[in-house]
C-alpha positions, -999 to +999 in steps of 0.1 A: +119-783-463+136-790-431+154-767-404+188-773-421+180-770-457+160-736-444+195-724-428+216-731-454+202-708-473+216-680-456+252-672-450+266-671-416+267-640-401+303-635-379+301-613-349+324-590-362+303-582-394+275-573-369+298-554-349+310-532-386+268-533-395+266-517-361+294-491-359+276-482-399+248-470-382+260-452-356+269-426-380+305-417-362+290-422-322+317-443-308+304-483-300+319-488-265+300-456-250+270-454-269+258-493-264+280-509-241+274-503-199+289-515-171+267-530-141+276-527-104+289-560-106+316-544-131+300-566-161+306-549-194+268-559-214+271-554-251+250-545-275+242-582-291+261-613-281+271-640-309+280-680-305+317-663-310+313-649-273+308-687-262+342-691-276+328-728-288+328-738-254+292-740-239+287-745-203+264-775-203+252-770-170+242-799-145+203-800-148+178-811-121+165-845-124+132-827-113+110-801-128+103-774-101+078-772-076+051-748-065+057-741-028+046-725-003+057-711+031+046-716+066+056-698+097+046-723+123+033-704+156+005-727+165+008-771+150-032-769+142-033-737+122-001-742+108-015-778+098-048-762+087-029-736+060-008-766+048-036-786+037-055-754+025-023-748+002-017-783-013-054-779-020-051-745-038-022-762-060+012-762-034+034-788-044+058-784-020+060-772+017+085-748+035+080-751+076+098-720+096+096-732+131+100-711+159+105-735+188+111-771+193+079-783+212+060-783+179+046-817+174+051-835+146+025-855+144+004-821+144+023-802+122+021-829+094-011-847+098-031-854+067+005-841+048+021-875+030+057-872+029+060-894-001+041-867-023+049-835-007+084-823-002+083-805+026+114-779+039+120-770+077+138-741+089+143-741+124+150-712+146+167-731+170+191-763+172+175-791+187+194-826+181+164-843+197+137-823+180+157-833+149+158-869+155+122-867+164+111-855+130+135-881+115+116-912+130+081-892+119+093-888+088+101-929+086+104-943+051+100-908+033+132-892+053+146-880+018+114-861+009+123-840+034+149-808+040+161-800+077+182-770+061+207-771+093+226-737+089+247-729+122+265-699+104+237-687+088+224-679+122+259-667+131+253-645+101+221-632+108+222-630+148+259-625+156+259-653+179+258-692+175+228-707+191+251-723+218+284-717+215+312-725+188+321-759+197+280-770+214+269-759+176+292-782+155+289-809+180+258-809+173+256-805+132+275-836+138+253-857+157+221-843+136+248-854+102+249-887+115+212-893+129+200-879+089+215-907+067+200-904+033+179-871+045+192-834+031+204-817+064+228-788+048+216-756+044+232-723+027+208-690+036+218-667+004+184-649+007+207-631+039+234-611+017+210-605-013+188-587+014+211-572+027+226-552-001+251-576-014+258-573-050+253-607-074+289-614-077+291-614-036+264-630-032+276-663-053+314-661-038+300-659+000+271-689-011+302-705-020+330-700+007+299-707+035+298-743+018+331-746+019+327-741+055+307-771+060+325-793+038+360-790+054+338-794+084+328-827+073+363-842+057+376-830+088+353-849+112+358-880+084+319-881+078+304-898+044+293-866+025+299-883-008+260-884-014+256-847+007+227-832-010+231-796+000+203-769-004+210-730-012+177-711-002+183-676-027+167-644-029+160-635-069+162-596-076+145-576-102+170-577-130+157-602-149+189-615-171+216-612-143+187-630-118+187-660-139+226-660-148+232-656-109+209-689-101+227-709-136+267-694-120+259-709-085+250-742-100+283-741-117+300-732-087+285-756-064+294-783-090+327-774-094+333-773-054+313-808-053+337-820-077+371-814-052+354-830-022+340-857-042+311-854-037+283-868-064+251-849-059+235-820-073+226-792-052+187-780-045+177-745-052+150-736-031+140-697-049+118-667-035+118-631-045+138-607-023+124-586+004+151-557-005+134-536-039+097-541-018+073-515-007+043-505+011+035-473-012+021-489-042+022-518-025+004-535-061+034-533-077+049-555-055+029-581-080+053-577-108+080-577-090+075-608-076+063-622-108+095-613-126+117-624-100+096-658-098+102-662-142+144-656-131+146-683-102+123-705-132+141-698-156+176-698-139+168-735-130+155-732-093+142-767-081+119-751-057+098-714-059+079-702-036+068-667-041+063-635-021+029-621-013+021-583-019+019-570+012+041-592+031+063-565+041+036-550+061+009-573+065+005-609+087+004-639+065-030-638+052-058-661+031-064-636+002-029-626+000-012-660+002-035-673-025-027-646-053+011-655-042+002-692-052-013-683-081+013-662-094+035-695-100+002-714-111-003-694-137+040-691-150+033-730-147+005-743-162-008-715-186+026-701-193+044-737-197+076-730-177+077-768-166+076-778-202+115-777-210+147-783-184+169-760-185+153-734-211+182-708-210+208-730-224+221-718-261+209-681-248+245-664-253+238-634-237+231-654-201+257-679-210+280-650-215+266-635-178+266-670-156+303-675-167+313-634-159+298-643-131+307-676-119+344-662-125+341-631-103+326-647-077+354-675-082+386-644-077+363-633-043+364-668-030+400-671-034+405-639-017+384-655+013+406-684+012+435-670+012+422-649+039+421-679+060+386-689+050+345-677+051+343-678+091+373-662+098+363-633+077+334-622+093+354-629+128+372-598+113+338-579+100+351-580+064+322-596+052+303-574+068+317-542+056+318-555+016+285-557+021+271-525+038+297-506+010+277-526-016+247-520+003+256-482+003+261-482-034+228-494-041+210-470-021+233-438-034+215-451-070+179-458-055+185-421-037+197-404-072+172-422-093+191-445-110+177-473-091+141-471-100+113-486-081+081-473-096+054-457-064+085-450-044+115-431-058+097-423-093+061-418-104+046-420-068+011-409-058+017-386-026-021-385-019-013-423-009-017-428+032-006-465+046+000-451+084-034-471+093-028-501+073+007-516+087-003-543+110+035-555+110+068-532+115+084-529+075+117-518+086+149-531+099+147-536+131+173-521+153+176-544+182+209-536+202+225-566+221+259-585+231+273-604+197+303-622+185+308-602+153+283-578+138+253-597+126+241-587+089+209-570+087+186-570+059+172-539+050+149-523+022+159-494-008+131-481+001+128-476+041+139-440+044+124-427+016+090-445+032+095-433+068+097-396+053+064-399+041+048-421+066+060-386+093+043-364+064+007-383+067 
């Protein structure tokens, strides 16, 4: 007997015979406040969701040509050691490669000896804008240019610091020059990680993603470059609800495509995924592990090209050997023993995140209008409005971690007070308060869990 002749057997079920089922058993309790809730993103979840809540219109996302990679990040102080934990981690299973580099007279040649560029994607940030360092790493990269990402993000470091790295006009200048120099190479960059760790709620998160792309792009029409093949990358912070995490990765997709679309532009956008800094902590610091591994199955599952996880203690700790290596093996094991690379796309037909990515995808939509009409993404945080939705959602969040509401398990609930971790920070775990001359007011991330954690670290 096959599938069809199975399911014929049995007579459709509407959504509004579950529903009566439903209200049967409930014995009187009224539906709408016994099993629906609202979620700070004002997203009313019910109780069961039907192929009538698709309305016969499925979203039939864009899918990646690719199925995602393993990666694994590198903060590049020294070329040789640097060079030395890149090999060590394509070795151990790395698939993919994600530089930070913290100034421009790191060698190349170094850096990415014994690395081939034809097999191993491999992402650099850069803490600094360097037209010539660019164009250096462009004639390294030779033949395998579009194997590599140069993630140029001017305002993202206008974001995060306050300031441009020049000024206004030295910054674009030179997105321009680096634009032109990185024909067929991915040079955009949109830093979401920033307002996910920084308390924004999902819906923000995917409107300001959005209206800082739309930044770039009128950027580019207006300067009459050829972005029709642009390949931007979003690098994105996954959170610890699981459903709304991969809805949020699935709505930005959408909204990416349907921004692509008015500026004609042809390519796909590159997720590069890692769990968020924001629900971590150093007391109980093990269950860091399932966080990280739930947050990794989201940005998997949501369709993230690219994941590279977060290590256990990396809020408190250096990068380490031991540490690094169960973060690696984390995604080895959601990828070759859990087969998370067997099917593209896996949460299509799943009405419940259908029903989420397009709530979503739709709020986020209304917020980037309001920024538009506003007079655009850079102008609005010229007037601090960014910043103040932000520390009010921020505030929100924390008003829940403080009441309970907001669990994170060793920290605001079921926490072990004989547990002392004064001797074992090697690294500062909080936001670092750094006073200095800016633009606008930069956006800081900060942790739920900071001041419940500096309470007890005095109390050692």
């Amino acid at each position: 007997m096959n599938k069809k002749q199975l399911f014929a057997d049995f007579p459709a079920v509407s959504s509004k015979a579950w529903k009566q089922k439903i209200q049967a058993d409930l014995k009187g309790a009224d539906y709408n406040e016994t099993l629906i809730w609202e979620s700070p993103e004002g997203i009313k979840v019910k109780p069961f969701y039907h192929a009538d809540d698709l309305d016969g219109n499925a979203l039939n996302l864009p899918v990646s040509g690719s199925v995602w990679l393993i990666g694994q990040h590198i903060l590049v102080q020294n070329d040789i050691e640097a060079n030395q934990l890149a090999l060590n981690a394509i070795k151990g299973g790395a698939e993919s490669l994600i530089f930070t580099i913290a100034k421009p007279d790191s060698k190349q040649g170094v850096l990415l000896n014994g690395i081939d560029l034809n097999l191993i994607p491999v992402h650099f940030h850069f803490q600094f804008l360097s037209v010539r360092y660019i164009k250096e790493l462009l004639a390294y990269a030779d033949s395998a240019r579009e194997n590599i990402y140069l993630h140029i993000d001017i305002l993202g470091n206008f974001c995060r610091t306050g300031n441009w790295f020049v000024n206004f006009q030295a910054d674009h200048i030179a997105l321009e020059e680096i634009f032109n120099a990185a024909a067929n190479t991915p040079t955009l960059s949109i830093d979401v990680s920033l307002y996910q760790n920084a308390g924004a709620s999902r819906v923000q998160e995917l409107a300001y993603a959005i209206a800082h792309a739309n930044e770039y792009l009128n950027f580019l029409s207006e300067k009459k470059l050829n972005h029709a093949g642009l390949k931007i990358c979003f690098k994105v912070a996954t959170g610890g609800n699981y459903f709304f995490e991969i809805a949020k990765l699935r709505a930005l997709r959408l909204l990416w495509h349907t921004l692509a679309v008015e500026f004609g532009i042809l390519a796909d956008c590159h997720i590069l995924a890692c769990p968020s800094h924001r629900n971590k902590t150093i007391y109980d610091y093990n269950v860091n592990l399932l966080r990280t591994t739930t947050e990794c199955m989201s940005s998997i599952l949501g369709g993230a090209d690219t994941v590279y996880n977060l290590s256990y203690d990396a809020i408190y700790h250096e990068s380490n050997e031991f540490a690094d290596r169960i973060a690696r093996n984390q995604l080895l094991i959601l990828k070759a023993e859990s087969y998370l690379d067997k099917i593209a796309n896996p949460s299509d037909g799943a009405y419940y995140i259908e029903s989420l990515t397009r709530q979503m995808a739709e709020k986020a939509l209304d917020i980037l209008k309001q920024i538009e009409k506003g007079g655009g993404f850079l102008k609005q945080l010229k007037a601090h409005n960014i910043q103040r939705k932000i520390r009010e959602s921020a505030l929100k969040q924390q008003i829940r971690f403080d009441a309970g509401e907001e669990v994170l398990v060793g920290s605001n609930k079921y926490s072990e007070e004989i547990d002392k971790m004064k001797s074992e920070l090697k690294r500062n775990p909080f936001a670092k308060n750094n006073p200095r001359k800016t633009i606008i007011e930069p956006i800081v991330e900060i942790r739920m869990a900071e001041s419940i954690e500096k309470i007890r670290l005095d109390h050692e």
